[in-house]
VEXDREN-2710 file (C-alpha; in Angstrom, 1 decimal):
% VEXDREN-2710
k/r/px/py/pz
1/UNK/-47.4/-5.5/-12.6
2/UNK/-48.6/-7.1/-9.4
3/UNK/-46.3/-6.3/-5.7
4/UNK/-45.7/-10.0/-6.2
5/UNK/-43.9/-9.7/-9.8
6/UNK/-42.2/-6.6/-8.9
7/UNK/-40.5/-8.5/-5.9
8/UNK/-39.2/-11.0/-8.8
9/UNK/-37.9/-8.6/-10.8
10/UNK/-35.7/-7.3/-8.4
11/UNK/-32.4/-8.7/-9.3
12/UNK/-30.8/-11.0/-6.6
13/UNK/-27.7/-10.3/-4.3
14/UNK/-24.2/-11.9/-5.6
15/UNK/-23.9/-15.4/-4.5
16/UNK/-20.9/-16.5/-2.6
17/UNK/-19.9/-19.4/-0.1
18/UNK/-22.3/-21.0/2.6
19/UNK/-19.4/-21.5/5.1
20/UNK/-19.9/-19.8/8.1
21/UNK/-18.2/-16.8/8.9
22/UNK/-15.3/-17.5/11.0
23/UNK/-14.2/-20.2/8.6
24/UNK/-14.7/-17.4/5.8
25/UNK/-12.7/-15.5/7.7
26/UNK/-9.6/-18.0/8.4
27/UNK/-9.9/-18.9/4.5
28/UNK/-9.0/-15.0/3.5
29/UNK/-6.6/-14.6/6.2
30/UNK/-4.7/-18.4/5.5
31/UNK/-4.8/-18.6/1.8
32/UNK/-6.4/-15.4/0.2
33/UNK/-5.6/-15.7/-3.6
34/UNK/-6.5/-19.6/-3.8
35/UNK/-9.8/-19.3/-1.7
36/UNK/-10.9/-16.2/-4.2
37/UNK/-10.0/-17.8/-6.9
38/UNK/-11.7/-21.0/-5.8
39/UNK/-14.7/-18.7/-5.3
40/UNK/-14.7/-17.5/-9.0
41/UNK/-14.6/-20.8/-10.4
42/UNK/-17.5/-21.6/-8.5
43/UNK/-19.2/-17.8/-8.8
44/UNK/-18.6/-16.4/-11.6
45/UNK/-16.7/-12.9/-11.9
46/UNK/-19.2/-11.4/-9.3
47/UNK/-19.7/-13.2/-5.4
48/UNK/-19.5/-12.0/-2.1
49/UNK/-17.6/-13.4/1.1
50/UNK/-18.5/-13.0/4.3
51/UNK/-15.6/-12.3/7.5
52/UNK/-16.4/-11.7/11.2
53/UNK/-16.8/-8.0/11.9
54/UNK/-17.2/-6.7/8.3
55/UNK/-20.4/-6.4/6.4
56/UNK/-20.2/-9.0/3.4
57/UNK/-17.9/-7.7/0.2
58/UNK/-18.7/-8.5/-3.2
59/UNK/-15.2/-9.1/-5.1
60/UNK/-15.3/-8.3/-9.2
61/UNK/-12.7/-10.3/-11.0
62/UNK/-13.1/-8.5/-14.7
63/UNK/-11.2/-4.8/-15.9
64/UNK/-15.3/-3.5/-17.1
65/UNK/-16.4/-4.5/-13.4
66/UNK/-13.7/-3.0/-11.4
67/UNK/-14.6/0.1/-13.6
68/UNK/-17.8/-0.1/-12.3
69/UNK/-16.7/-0.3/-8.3
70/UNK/-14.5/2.6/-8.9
71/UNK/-16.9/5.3/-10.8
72/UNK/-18.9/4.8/-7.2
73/UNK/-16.3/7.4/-6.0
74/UNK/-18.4/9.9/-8.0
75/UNK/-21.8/9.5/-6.1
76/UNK/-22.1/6.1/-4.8
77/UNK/-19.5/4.8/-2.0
78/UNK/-17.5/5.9/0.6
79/UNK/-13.9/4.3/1.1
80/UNK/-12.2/6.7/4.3
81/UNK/-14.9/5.3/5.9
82/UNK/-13.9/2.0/5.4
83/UNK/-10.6/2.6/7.3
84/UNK/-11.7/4.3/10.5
85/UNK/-9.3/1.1/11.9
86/UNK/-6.6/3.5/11.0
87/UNK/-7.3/6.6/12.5
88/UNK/-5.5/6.4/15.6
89/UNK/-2.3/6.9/13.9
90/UNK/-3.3/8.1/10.3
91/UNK/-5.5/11.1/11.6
92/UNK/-8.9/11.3/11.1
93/UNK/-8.3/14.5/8.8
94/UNK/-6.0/12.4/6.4
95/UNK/-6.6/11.4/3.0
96/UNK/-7.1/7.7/3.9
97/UNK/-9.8/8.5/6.3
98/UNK/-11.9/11.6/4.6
99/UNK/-14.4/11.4/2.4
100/UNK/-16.3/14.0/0.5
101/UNK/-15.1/17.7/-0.1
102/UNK/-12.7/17.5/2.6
103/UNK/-11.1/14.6/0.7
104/UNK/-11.1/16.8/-2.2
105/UNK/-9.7/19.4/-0.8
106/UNK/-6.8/17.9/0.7
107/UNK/-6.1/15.8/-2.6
108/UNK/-5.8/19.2/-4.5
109/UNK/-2.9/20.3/-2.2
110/UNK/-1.3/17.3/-2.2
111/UNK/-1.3/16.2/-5.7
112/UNK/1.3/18.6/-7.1
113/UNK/4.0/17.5/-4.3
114/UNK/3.4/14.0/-5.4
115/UNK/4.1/14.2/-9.2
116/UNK/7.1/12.5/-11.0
117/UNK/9.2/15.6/-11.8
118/UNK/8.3/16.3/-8.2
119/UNK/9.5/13.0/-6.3
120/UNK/12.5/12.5/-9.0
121/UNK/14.5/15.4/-6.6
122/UNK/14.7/12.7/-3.6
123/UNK/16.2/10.2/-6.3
124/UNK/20.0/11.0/-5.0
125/UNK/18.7/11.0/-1.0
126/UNK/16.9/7.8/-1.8
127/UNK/20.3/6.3/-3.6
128/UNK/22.9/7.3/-0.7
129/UNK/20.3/6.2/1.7
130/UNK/19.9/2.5/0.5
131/UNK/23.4/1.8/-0.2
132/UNK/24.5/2.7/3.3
133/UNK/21.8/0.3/4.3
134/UNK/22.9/-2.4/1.5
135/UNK/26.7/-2.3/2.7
136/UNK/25.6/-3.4/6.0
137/UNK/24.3/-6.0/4.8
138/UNK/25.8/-9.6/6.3
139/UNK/27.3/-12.0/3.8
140/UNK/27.0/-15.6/3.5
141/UNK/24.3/-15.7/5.9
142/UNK/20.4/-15.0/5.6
143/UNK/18.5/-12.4/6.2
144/UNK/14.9/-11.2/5.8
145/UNK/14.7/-8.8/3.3
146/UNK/11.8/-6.4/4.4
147/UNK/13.3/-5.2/7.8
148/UNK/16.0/-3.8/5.7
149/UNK/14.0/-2.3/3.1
150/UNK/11.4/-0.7/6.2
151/UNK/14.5/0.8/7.7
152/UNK/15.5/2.3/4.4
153/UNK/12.5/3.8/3.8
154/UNK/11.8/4.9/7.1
155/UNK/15.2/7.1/6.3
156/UNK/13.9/8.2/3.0
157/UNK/10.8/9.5/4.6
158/UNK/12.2/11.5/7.4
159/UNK/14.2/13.4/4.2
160/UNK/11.3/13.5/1.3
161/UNK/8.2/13.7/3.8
162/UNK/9.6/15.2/7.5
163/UNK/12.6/17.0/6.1
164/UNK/14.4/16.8/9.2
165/UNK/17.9/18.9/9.2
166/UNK/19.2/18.3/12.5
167/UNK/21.1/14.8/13.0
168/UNK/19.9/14.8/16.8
169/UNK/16.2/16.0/16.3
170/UNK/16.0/13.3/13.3
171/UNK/17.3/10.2/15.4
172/UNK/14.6/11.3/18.0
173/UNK/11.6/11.0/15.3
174/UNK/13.5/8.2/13.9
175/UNK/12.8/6.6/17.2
176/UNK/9.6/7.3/17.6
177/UNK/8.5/6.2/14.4
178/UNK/9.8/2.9/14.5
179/UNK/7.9/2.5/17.9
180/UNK/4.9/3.9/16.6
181/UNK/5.3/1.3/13.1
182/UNK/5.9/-1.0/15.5
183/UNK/2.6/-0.5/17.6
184/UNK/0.0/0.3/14.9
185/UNK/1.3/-3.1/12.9
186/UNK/0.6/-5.0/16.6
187/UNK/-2.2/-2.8/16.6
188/UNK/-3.9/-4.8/13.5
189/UNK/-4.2/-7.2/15.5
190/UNK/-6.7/-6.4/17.6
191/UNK/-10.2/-7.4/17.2
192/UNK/-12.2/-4.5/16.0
193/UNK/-14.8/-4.4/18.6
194/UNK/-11.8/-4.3/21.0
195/UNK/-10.3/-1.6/18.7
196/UNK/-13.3/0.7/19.0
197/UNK/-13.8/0.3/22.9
198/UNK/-10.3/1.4/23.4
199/UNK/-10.1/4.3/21.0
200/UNK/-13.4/5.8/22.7
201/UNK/-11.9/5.2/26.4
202/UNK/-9.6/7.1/28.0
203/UNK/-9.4/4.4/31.1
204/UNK/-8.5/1.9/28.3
205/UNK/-6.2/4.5/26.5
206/UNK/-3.4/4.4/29.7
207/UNK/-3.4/0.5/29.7
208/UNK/-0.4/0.8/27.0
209/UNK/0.4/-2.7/27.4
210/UNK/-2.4/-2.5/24.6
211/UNK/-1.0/-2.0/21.0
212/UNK/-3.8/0.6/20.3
213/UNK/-3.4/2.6/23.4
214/UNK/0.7/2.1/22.8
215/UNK/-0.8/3.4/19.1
216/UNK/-2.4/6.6/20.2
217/UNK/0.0/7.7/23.2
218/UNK/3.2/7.3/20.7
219/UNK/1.0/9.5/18.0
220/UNK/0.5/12.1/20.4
221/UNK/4.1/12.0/21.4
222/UNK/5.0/12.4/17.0
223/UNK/2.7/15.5/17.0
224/UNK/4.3/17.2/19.9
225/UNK/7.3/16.8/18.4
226/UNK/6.6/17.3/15.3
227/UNK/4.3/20.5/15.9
228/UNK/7.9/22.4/17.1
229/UNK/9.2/21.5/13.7
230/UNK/6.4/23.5/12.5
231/UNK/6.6/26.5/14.6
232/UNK/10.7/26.4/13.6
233/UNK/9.9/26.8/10.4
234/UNK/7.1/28.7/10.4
235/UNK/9.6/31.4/12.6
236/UNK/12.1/30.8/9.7
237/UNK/10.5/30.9/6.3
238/UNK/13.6/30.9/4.6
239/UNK/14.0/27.4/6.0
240/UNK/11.5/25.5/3.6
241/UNK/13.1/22.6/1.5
242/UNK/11.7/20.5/-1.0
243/UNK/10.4/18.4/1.9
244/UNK/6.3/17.5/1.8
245/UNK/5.8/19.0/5.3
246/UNK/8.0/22.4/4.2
247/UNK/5.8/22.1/1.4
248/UNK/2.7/22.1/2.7
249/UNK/3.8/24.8/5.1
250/UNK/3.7/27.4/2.0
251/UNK/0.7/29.6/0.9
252/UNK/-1.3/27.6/-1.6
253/UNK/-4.3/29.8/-1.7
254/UNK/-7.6/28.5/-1.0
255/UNK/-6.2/25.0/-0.5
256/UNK/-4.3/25.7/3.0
257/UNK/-4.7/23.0/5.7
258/UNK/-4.7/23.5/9.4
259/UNK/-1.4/22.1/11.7
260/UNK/-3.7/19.0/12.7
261/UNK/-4.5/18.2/9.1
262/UNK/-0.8/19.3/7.9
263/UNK/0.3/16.4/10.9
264/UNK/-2.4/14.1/9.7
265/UNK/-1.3/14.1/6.1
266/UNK/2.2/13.4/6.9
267/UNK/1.4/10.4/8.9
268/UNK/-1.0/8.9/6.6
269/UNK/1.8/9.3/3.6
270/UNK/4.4/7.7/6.3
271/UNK/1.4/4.7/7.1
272/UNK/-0.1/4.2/3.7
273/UNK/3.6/3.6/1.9
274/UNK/5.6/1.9/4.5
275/UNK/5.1/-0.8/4.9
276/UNK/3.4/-1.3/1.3
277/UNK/6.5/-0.6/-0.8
278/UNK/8.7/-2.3/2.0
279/UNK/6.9/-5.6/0.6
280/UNK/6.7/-4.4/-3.0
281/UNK/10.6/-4.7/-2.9
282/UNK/10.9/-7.3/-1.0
283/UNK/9.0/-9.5/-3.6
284/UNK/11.0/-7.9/-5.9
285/UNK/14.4/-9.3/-4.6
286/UNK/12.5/-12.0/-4.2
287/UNK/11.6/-12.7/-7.7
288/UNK/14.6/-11.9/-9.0
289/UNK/17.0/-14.4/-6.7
290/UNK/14.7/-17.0/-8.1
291/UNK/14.9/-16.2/-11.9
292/UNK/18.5/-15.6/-12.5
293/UNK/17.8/-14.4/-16.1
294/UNK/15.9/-11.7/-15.3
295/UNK/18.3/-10.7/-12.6
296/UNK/21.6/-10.7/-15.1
297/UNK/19.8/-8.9/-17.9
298/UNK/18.6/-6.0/-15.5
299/UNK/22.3/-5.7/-14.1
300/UNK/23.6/-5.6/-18.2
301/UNK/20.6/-3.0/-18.5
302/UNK/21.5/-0.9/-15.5
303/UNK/24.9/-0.9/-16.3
304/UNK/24.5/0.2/-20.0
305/UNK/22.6/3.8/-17.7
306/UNK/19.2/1.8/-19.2
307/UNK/16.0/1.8/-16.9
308/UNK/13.5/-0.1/-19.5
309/UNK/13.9/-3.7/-18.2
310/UNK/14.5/-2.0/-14.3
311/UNK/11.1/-0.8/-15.2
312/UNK/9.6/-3.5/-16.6
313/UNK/10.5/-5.7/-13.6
314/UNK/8.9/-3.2/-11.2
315/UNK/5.8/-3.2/-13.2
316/UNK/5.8/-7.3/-13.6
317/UNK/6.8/-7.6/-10.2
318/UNK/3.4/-5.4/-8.7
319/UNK/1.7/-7.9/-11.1
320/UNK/2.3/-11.1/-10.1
321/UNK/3.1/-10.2/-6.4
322/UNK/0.8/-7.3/-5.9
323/UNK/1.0/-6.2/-2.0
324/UNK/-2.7/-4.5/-1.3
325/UNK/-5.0/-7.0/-2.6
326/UNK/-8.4/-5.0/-3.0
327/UNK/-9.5/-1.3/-3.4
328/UNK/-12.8/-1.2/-0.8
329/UNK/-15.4/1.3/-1.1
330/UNK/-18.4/0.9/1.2
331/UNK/-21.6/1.5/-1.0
332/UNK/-23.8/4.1/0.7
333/UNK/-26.7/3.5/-2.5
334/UNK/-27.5/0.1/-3.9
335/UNK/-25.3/-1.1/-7.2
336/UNK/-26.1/-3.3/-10.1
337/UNK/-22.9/-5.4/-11.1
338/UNK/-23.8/-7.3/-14.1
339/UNK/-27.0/-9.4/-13.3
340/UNK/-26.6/-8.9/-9.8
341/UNK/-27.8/-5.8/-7.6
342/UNK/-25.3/-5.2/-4.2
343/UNK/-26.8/-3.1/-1.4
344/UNK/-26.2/0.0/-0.1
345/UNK/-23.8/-0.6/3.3
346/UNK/-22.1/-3.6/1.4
347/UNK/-18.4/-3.3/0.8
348/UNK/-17.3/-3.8/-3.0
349/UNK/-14.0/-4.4/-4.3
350/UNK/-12.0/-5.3/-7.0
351/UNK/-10.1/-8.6/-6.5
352/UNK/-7.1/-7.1/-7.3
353/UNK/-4.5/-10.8/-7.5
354/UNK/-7.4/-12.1/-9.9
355/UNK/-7.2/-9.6/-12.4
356/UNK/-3.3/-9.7/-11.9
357/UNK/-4.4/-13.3/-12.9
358/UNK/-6.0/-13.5/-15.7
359/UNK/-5.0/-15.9/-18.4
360/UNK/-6.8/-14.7/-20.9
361/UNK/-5.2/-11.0/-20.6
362/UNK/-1.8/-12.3/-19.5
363/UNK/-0.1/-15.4/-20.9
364/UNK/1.3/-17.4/-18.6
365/UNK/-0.1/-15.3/-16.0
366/UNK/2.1/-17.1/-13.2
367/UNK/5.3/-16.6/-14.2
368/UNK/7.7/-13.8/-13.3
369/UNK/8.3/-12.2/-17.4
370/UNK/9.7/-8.9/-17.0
371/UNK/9.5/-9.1/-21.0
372/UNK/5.8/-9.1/-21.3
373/UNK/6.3/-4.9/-20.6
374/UNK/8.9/-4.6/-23.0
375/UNK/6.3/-4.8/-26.4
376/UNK/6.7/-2.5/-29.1
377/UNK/6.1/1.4/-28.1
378/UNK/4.8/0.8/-24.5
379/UNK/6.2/2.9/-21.8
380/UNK/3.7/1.3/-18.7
381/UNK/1.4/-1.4/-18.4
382/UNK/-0.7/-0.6/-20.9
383/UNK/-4.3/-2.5/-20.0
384/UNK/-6.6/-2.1/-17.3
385/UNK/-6.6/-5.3/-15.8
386/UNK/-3.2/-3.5/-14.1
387/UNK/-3.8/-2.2/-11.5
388/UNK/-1.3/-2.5/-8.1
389/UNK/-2.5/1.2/-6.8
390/UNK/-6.1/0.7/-7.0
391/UNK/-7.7/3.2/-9.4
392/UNK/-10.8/5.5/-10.0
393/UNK/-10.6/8.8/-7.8
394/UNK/-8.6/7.3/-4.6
395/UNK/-6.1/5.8/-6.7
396/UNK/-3.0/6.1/-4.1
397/UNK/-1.1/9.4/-3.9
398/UNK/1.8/8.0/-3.3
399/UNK/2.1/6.1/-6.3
400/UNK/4.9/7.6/-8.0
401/UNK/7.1/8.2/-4.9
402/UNK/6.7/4.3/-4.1
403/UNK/7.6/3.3/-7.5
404/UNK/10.5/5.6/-7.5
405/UNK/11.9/4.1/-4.1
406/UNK/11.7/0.4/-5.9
407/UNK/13.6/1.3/-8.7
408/UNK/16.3/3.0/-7.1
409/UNK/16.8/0.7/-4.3
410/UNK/16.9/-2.1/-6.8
411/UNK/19.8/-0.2/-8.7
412/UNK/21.9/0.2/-5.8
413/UNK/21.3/-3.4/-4.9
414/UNK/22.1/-5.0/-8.0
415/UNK/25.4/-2.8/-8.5
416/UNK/26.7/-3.8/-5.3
417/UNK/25.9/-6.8/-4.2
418/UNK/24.8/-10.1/-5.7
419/UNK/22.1/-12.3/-3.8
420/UNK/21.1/-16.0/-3.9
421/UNK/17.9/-17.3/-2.3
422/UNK/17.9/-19.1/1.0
423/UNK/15.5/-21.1/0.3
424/UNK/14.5/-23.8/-2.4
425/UNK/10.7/-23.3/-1.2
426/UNK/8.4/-21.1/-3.2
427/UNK/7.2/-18.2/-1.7
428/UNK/3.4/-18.1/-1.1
429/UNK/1.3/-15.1/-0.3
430/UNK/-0.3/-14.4/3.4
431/UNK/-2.5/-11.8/3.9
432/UNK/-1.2/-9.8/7.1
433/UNK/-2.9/-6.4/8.3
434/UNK/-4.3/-5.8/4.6
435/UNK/-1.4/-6.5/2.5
436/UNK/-0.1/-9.7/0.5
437/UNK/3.4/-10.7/2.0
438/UNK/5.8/-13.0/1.5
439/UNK/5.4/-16.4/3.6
440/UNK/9.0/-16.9/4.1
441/UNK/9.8/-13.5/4.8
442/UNK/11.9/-13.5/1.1
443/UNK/15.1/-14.2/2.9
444/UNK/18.0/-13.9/1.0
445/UNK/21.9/-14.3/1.0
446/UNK/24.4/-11.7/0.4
447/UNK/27.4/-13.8/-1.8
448/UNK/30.0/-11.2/-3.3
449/UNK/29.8/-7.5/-2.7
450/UNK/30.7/-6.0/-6.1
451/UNK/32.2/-2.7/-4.7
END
């Protein structure tokens, strides 16, 4: 074979839109689902789209291709990697920034404090904390539902994750917290070229009238205080609850992690499920207000002690209205994706909405049909075009403790309170700082309090 017909044979790049980048870039930002759909009409299941400041990313729209992105966690891509963005509040040592064996190793100790029977002890904590929340609720006026769900869950996680005994000591990390949430979503903001000049100067690190220096000088103030929770407990073994950071404080051999890493970890399950399952439940109410139905037969179902349909809406809500849109890896050797061959140092993701989408695996695909989970013998969405978590190796941790939080603040909601829409207009999704969130902000009213 000549140089010349070697060169042919060498499959071709996905294609993908001609626009220039910064328009790209305001198309995935303004109206993500529409312009990738509008891409796949025009593509095919494979294409790549190009944003300022990223290298281009090759979006799959099929179940067999997504398959294919994530067995690259084996040999083939890097995804912690992808998110050094994060790492000024995360940790670098966390599971959403490590690759490699130290990704490995810090999965294997945190796996078993994440499992169902695991999480299912914070069920009662979860339950008194939501319906204190819920009872402050205003009536007969709106309100935006995910502030009140981020608060909730900023509660939960200072029980299930920090573990915090003392009242005083856990209004102080309450309070930092909320600034730090408050500074690293600001701090998504900021450009990343900006991002990465501030994080590697310390001049620019004392202007904290910039959301990443804010970022990193309220992190530093959660690990000093969080570091004396440690040495407490480490002076006081018999002081370990069922809390991850107690947790993580025992003897696991050959899977211990240092303080940092420990500090790291907890952070990163705090930034990874925040404000993530925040807008999981917000879509939730706000599907619900909007099909009545659905809303009166999961009340008869809860009441009859029933989770199947509280189940099935959680799992129908994550599909219609799923919150983190792809599942990035960063190739680091070249991959061929049908007749298509993506380089090495592309990005490559699953287009997560799209195969939420799909017509031809769910009817109706549009619609909000809680039933569609309810077929004979299933217990979960049983097909792979499911996928609201991600999947392959870095399918997310926190999976199980997120879906646990939706269905028991949904419970408490819908057994004390009933709630109307505010507003006649459909919700849309925007894509802010990496997620897929309401556009109106899924405000509801509180009508009737029911006890």
């Amino acid at each position: 074979m000549t140089s010349a017909s070697a060169a042919a044979a060498v499959p071709d790049p996905p294609p993908g839109p001609r626009l220039p980048r910064l328009l790209q870039t305001v198309l995935i930002l303004g109206r993500p689902v529409s312009y990738l759909e509008e891409c796949r009409r025009r593509y095919g299941p494979v294409f790549q789209v190009r944003i300022i400041g990223r290298p281009p990313i090759v979006y799959v729209t099929s179940a067999e291709l997504a398959a294919q992105v994530y067995a690259t966690d084996q040999h083939a891509a890097v995804r912690g990697a992808v998110r050094e963005f994060f790492a000024p509040v995360v940790g670098a040592s966390s599971l959403i920034c490590l690759d490699g064996e130290h990704w490995t190793r810090h999965r294997k100790r945190l796996n078993p404090l994440l499992r169902p029977r695991v999480v299912a002890a914070f069920r009662a904590d979860i339950a008194a904390i939501a319906a204190a929340e819920i009872d402050r609720w205003p009536l007969g006026q709106p309100f935006a539902l995910r502030p009140r769900m981020e608060a909730i869950l900023l509660d939960v996680s200072l029980r299930a994750i920090f573990g915090v005994q003392d009242e005083v000591r856990r209004a102080a990390l309450r309070s930092l917290l909320s600034r730090l949430i408050a500074a690293s979503t600001a701090m998504m903001a900021t450009p990343p070229s900006a991002h990465r000049l501030i994080v590697r100067s310390r001049l620019a690190q004392r202007l904290t009238v910039l959301p990443t220096s804010r970022a990193i000088a309220l992190r530093r103030q959660v690990d000093e205080f969080l570091a004396g929770e440690i040495a407490a407990r480490r002076e006081s073994p018999g002081s370990h609850g069922r809390d991850v950071l107690s947790q993580l404080l025992c003897d696991d051999a050959g899977a211990v992690l240092t303080d940092q890493e420990i500090l790291d970890e907890l952070m990163a399950l705090l930034g990874a499920g925040h404000h993530t399952t925040a807008t999981a439940l917000a879509w939730a109410f706000e599907q619900l207000v909007r099909h009545p139905e659905a809303m009166a037969r999961l009340r008869e179902d809860i009441a009859r002690g029933s989770d199947r349909y509280l189940d099935a809406v959680v799992w129908e809500t994550l599909r219609v209205r799923p919150v983190v849109p792809t599942a990035t890896r960063r190739l680091t050797r070249p991959l061929a994706l049908g007749r298509y061959a993506v380089p090495a140092g592309w990005l490559v993701t699953p287009a997560i909405p799209l195969l939420h989408g799909d017509p031809a695996i769910w009817p109706r695909s549009r619609m909000f049909q809680p039933e569609r989970f309810l077929g004979e013998g299933m217990t979960g969405p049983a097909v792979p075009e499911w996928m609201p978590f991600g999947g392959g190796l870095r399918m997310c941790i926190g999976a199980h403790l997120a879906t646990l939080e939706i269905k028991v603040v949904l419970r408490e909601a819908l057994t004390r309170v009933n709630l109307a829409s505010a507003s006649q207009v459909t919700e849309c999704s925007l894509n802010r700082y990496s997620m897929l969130v309401p556009s109106r902000r899924a405000q509801v009213i509180a009508t009737e309090l029911l006890v």
